[in-house]
BASE-702823 format. One record per residue (C-alpha): residue in one letter; chain; x, y, z. Coordinates in pm, 1 decimal. Example, Ala and Ser with C-alpha at 12.3 -4.5 7.8 and 13.67 -1.06 7.14 Angstrom:
2
<site><res>A</res><chain>A</chain><c1>1230.0</c1><c2>-450.0</c2><c3>780.0</c3></site>
<site><res>S</res><chain>A</chain><c1>1367.0</c1><c2>-106.0</c2><c3>714.0</c3></site>
//
This chain:
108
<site><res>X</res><chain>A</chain><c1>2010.0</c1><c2>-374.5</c2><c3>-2094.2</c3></site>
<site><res>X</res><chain>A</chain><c1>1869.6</c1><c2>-195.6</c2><c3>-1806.5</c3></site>
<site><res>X</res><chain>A</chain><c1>2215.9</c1><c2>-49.3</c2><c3>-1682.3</c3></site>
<site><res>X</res><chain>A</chain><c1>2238.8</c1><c2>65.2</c2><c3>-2044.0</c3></site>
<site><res>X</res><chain>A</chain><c1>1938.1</c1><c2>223.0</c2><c3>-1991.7</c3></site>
<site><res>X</res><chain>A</chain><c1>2016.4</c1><c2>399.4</c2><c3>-1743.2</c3></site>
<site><res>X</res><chain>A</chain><c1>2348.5</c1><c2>493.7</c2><c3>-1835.9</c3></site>
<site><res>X</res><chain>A</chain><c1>2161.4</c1><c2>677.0</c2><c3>-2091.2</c3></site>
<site><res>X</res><chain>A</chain><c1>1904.0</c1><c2>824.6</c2><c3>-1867.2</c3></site>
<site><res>X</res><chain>A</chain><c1>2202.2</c1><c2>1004.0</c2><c3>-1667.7</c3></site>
<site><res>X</res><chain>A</chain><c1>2404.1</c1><c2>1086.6</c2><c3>-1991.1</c3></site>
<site><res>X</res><chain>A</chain><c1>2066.0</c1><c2>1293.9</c2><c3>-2085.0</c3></site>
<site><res>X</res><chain>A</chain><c1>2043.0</c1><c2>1449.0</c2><c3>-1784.6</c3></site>
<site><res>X</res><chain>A</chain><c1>2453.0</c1><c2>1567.7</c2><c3>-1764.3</c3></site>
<site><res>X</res><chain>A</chain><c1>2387.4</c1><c2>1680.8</c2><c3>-2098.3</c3></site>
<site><res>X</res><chain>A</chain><c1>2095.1</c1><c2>1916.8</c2><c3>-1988.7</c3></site>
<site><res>X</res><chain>A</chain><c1>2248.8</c1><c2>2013.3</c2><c3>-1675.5</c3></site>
<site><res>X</res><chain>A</chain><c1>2574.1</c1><c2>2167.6</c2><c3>-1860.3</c3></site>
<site><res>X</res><chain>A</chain><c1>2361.0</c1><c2>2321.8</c2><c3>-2073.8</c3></site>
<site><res>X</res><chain>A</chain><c1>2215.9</c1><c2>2535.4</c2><c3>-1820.6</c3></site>
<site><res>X</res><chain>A</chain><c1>2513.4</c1><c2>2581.4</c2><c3>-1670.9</c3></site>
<site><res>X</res><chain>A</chain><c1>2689.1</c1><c2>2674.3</c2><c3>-2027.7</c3></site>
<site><res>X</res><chain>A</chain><c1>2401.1</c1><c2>2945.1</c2><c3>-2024.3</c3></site>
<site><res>X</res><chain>A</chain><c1>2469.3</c1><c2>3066.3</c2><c3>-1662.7</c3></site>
<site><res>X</res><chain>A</chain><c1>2795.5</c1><c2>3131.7</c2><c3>-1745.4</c3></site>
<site><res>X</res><chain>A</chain><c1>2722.8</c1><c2>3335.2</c2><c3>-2040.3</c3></site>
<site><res>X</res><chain>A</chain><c1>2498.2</c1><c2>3540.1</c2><c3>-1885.7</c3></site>
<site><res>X</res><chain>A</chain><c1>2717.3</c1><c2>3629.4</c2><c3>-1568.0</c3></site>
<site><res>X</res><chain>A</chain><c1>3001.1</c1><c2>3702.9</c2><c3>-1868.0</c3></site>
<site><res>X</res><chain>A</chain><c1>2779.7</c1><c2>3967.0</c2><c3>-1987.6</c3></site>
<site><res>X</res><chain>A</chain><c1>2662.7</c1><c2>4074.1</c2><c3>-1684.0</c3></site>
<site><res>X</res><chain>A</chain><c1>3002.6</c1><c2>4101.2</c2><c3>-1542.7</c3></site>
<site><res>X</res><chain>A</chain><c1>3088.7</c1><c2>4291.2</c2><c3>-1897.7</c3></site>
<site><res>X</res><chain>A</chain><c1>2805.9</c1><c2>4521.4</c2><c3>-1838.3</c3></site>
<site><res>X</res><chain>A</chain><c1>2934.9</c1><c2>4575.1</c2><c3>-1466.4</c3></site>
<site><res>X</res><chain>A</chain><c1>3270.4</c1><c2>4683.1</c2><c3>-1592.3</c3></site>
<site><res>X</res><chain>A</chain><c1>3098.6</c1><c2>4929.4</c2><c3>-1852.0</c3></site>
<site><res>X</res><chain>A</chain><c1>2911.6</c1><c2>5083.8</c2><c3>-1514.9</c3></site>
<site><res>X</res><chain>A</chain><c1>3290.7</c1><c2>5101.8</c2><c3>-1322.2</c3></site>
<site><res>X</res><chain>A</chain><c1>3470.5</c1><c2>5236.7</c2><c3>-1590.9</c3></site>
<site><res>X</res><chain>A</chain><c1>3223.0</c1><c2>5517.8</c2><c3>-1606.8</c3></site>
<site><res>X</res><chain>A</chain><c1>3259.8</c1><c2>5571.9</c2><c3>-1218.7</c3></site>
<site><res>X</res><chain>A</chain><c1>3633.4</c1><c2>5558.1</c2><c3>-1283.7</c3></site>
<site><res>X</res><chain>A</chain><c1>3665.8</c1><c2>5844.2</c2><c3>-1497.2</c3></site>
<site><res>X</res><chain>A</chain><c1>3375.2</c1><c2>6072.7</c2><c3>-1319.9</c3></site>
<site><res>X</res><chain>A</chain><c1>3600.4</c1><c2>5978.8</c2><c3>-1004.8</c3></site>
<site><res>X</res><chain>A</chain><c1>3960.1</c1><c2>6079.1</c2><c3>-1180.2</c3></site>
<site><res>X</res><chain>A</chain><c1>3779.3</c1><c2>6412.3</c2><c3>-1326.0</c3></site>
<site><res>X</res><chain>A</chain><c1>3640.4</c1><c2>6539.0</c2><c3>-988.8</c3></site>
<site><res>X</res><chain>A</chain><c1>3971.8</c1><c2>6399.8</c2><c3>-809.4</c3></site>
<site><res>X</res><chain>A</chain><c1>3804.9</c1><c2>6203.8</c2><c3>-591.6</c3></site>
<site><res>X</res><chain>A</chain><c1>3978.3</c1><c2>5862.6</c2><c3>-416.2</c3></site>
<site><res>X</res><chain>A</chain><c1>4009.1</c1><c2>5558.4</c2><c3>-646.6</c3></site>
<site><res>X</res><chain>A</chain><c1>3849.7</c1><c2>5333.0</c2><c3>-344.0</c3></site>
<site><res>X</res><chain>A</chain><c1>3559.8</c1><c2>5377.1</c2><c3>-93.9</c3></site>
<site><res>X</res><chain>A</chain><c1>3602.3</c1><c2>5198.6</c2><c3>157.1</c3></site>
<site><res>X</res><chain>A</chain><c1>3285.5</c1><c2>5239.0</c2><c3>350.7</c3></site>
<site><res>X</res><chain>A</chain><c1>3124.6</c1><c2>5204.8</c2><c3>59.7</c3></site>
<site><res>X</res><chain>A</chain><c1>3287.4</c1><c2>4849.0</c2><c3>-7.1</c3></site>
<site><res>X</res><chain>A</chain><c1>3211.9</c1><c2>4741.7</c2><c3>345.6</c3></site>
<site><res>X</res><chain>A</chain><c1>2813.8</c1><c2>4819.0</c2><c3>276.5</c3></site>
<site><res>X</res><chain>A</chain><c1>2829.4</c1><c2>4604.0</c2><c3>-39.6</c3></site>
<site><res>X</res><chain>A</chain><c1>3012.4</c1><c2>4331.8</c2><c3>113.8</c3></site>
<site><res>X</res><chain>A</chain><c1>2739.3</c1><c2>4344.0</c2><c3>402.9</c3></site>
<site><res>X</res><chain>A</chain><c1>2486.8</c1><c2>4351.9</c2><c3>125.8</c3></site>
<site><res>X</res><chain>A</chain><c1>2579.6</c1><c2>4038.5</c2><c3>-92.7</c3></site>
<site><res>X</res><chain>A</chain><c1>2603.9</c1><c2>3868.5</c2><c3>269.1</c3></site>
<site><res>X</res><chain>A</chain><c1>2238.5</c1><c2>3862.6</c2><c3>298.7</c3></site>
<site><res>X</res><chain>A</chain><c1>2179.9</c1><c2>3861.1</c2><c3>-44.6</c3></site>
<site><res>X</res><chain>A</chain><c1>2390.0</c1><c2>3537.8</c2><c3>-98.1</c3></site>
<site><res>X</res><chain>A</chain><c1>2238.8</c1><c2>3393.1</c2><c3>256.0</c3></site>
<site><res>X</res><chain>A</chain><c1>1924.8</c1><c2>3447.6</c2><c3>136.7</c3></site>
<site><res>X</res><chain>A</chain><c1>1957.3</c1><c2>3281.9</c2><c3>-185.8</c3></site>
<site><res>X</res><chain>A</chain><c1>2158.8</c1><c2>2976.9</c2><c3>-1.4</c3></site>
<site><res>X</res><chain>A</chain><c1>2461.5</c1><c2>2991.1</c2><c3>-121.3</c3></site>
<site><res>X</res><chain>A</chain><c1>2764.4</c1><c2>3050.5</c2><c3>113.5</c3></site>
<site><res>X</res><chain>A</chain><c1>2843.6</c1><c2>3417.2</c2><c3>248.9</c3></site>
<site><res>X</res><chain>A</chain><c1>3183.2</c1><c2>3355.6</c2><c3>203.9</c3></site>
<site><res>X</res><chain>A</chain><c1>3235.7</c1><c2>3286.0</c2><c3>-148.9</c3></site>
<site><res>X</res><chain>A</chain><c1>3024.1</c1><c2>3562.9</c2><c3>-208.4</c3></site>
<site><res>X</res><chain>A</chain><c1>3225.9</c1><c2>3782.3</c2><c3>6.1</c3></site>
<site><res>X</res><chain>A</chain><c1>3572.7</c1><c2>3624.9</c2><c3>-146.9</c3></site>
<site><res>X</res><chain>A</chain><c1>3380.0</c1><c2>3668.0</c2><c3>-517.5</c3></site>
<site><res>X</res><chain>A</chain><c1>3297.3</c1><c2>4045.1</c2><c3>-470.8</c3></site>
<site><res>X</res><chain>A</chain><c1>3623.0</c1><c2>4139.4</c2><c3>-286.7</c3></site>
<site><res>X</res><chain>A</chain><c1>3801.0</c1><c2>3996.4</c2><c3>-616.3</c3></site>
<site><res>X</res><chain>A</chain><c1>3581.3</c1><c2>4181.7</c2><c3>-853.2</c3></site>
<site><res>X</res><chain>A</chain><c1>3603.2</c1><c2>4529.9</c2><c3>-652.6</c3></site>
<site><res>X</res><chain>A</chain><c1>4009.6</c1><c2>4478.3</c2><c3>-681.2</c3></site>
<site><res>X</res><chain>A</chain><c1>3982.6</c1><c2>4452.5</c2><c3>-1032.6</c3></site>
<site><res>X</res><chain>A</chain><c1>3760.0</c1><c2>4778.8</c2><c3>-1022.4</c3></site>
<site><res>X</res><chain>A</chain><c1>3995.1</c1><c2>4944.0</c2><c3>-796.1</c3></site>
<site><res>X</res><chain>A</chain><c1>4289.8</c1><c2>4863.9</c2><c3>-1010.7</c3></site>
<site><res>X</res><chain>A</chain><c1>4083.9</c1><c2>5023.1</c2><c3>-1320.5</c3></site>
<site><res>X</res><chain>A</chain><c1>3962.1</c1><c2>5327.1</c2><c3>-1131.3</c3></site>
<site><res>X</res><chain>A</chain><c1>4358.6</c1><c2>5361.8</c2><c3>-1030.1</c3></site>
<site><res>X</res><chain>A</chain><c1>4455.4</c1><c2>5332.8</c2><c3>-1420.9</c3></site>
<site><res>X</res><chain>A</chain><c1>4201.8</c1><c2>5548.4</c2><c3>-1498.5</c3></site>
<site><res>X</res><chain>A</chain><c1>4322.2</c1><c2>5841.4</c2><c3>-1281.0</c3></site>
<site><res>X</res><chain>A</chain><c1>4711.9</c1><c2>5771.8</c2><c3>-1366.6</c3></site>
<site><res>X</res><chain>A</chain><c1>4564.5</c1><c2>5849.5</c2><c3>-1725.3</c3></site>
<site><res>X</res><chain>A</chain><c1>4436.0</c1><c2>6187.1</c2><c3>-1628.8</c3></site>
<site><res>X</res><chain>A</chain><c1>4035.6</c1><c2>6108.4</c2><c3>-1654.1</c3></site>
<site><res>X</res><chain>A</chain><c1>4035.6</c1><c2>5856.8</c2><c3>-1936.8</c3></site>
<site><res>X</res><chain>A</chain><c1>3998.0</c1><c2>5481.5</c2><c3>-1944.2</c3></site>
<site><res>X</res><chain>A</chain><c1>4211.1</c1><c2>5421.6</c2><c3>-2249.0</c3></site>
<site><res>X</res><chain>A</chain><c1>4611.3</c1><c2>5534.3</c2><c3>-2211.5</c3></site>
<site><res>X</res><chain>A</chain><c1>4766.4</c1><c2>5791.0</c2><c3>-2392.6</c3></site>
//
């Protein structure tokens, strides 16, 4: 009976933990959304004034940036690094789309 018990103790407690987590991931969907509404906007001001599609130095300050900001909140530099290097080439990619499309974000 007491197993039981305690079976159901940590079934509760999975239950509330992927609940959280179910709501962590909906928020960093939206915030990630909301990111990509913020690069898109940089894309096109970038195509119009012809300027580069990547900055690098500014990539390097960033990655520098979620470093600390990662060490700080202790989780590990490197997947932070790895995490924002994939998200910039997804923004690079867009900005490069962007300017192959004369200025606009959607083709044609």
């Amino acid at each position: 009976m007491s197993e039981d018990k305690n079976i159901d103790e940590a079934r509760r407690l999975l239950a509330g933990y992927r609940s959280s987590i179910d709501n962590i991931d909906a928020a960093l969907i939206h915030m990630l959304a909301e990111r990509f509404r913020c690069t898109q906007a940089v894309g096109v001001l970038k195509a119009t004034h012809g300027l580069p599609p990547a900055d690098p130095a500014r990539e390097a300050q960033q990655i520098e940036r979620l470093r600390r900001l990662a060490n700080d909140a202790h989780l590990d530099p490197d997947f932070a690094e790895k995490f924002l290097n994939f998200v910039i080439r997804e923004v690079i990619r867009h900005h490069e789309h962007i300017a192959a499309n004369g200025g606009t974000s959607q083709p044609g």
